[in-house]
N, C-alpha and C positions, 0 to 999 in steps of 0.2 A: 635835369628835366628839360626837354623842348617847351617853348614858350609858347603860349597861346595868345596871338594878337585877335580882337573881336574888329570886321569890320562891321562899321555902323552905319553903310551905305542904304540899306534895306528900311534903315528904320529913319532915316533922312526922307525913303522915297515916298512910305505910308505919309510924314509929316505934309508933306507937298501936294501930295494927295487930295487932300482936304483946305489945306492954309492954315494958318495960324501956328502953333507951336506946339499941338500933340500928336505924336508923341514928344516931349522935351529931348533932346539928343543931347543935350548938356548936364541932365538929372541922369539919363542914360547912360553915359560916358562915365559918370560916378560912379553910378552902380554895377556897372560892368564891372569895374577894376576893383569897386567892394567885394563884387561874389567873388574875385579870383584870380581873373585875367592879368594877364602882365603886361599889354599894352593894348592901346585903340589905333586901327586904320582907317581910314579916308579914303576913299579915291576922288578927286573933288574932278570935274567933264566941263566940258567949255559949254556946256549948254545947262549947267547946274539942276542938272533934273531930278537931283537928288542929294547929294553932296555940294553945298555954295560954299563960295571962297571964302565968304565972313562966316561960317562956319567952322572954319578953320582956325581963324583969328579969334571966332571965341572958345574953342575948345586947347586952346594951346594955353591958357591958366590951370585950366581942367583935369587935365591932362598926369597923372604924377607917377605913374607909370613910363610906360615907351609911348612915344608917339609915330607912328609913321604914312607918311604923306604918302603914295601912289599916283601915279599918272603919267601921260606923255609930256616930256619935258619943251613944249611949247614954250614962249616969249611971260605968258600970263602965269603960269604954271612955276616956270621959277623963279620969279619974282614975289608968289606966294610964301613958298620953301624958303628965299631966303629972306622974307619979311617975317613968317614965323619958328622959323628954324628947329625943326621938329627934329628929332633924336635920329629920326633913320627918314631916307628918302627913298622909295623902289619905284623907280623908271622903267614903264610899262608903254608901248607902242600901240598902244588903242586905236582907230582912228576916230576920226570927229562921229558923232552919231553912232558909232557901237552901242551894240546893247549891250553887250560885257565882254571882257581881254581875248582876246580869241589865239593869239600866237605869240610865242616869245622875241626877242630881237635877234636880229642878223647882225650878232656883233660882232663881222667879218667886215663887210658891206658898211656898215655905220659906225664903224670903230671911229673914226678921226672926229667925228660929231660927239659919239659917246663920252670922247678923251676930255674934250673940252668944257661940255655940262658936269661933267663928276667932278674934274677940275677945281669949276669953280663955285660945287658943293663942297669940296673938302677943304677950303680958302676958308667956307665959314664952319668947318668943325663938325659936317652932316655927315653922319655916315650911308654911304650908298648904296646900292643894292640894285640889282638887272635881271629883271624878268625874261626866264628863257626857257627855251624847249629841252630836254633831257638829249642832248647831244654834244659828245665831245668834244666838237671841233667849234662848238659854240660860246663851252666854259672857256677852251683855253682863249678863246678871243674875246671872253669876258675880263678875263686876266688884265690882258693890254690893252686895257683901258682903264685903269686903275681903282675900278668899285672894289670896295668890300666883302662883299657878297654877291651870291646870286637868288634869286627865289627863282627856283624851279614850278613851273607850269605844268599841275599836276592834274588837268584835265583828260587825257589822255590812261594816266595810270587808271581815277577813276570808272572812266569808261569801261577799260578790260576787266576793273574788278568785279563790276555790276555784271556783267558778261559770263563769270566764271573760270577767267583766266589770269588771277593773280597773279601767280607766278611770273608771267610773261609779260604782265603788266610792268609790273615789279622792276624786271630787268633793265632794260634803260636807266633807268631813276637811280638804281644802284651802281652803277657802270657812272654815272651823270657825277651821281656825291661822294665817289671814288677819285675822277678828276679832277673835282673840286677839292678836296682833301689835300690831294697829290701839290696843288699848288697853292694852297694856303688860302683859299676863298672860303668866309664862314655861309653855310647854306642857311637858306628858309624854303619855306616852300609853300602854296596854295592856289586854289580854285578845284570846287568841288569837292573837296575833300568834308567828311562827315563822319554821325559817330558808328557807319558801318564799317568805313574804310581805313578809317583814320588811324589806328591803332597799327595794322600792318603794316602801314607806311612807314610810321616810326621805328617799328620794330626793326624793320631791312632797308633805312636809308641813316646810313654811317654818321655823325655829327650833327646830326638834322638839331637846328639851333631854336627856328621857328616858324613858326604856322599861321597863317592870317587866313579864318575863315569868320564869312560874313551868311550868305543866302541860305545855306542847311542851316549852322547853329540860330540863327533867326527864327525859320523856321521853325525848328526843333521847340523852341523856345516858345509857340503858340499853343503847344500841347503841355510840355513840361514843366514848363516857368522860365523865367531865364536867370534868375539863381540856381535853380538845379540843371538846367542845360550846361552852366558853365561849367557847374563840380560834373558831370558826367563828361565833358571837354575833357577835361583836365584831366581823367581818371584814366583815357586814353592816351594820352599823352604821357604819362608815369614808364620808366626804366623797367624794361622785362623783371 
């Protein structure tokens, strides 16, 4: 079965919101992986507007699932990852002030940087991960750079789906986690993905390991609960 990692950025942003600590994101963290979930994301921003660094530091007890950090691998940024040395790291090229991940890396162009962060993530035992656009020429230069995995940027597929052109959606992503396959990179995949889409994605992306959705299941979770958000996750995610 594909894993379903819940990001908790959403419910970091309502805390901040207001001040003080509700919603708890540390009772949340719990109870996420009580209803289900197989691991919690983070994405933690140099401007902490939602996700803080001691955030990080207290959810990494919490935590007894996967943990995986998210972010652009800035000075401050790895220094977090390898003071709480979370299960999985996916290095995402945000820039300062985004509202949310917009494009996967040019890991042609920034290989010799990428070489060097993964590097000396996997010195302390992290396994990697590189946010990318559904383009072959981009897995294989995810390769030589020696991550783990890729998480494929699956804004785009979204988009066509809601549109009415799955199919064509579809096709890259599949062609993308065929590449990945071909050279031994474990995939993940998200952004945007939800519980209209989500199901066909799995269905036609080959090895797809895991899913990190934060904004829809949150969402979702206003109306439904979010114990039953997550068994309805999860319910998509299950082997044809």
């Amino acid at each position: 079965m594909t894993k379903l990692s819940v990001n908790i950025n959403k419910l970091a942003t309502l805390r901040n919101a207001r001040g003080g600590n509700v919603p708890d994101i540390l009772k949340a963290a719990t109870d996420i992986q009580r209803f289900g979930a197989h691991g919690i994301t983070i994405h933690p921003r140099p401007d902490e507007r939602h996700i803080r660094y001691q955030d990080a530091r207290d959810l990494k007890p919490i935590v007894y699932t996967e943990f995986n950090i998210e972010g652009n691998p800035q000075h401050n940024f790895i220094d977090l990852v390898l003071e709480t040395k979370p299960d999985q790291v996916t290095l995402v090229p945000d820039a300062i002030g985004a509202i949310t991940s917009n494009a996967g890396w040019d890991t042609v162009k920034h290989k010799e940087y990428l070489i060097d962060v993964i590097a000396e993530f996997k010195r302390h035992n992290i396994r990697t991960s590189i946010f990318v656009d559904p383009v072959e020429a981009m897995i294989e230069g995810a390769k030589s750079t020696g991550t783990d995995r890729i998480e494929l940027y699956t804004e785009a597929y979204a988009r066509g789906y809601a549109a009415g052109n799955k199919e064509a959606a579809i096709a890259p992503y599949i062609a993308a986690a065929g590449k990945a396959n071909e050279l031994g990179l474990g995939i993940n995949a998200g952004h945007d993905l939800n519980l209209d889409n989500l199901k066909y994605f799995r269905d036609h992306c080959p090895q797809l390991l895991e899913v990190s959705i934060g904004h829809a299941l949150i969402s979702d979770a206003l109306y439904y609960g979010l114990s039953n958000t997550i068994r309805m996750y999860l319910r998509q995610l299950e082997a044809r």
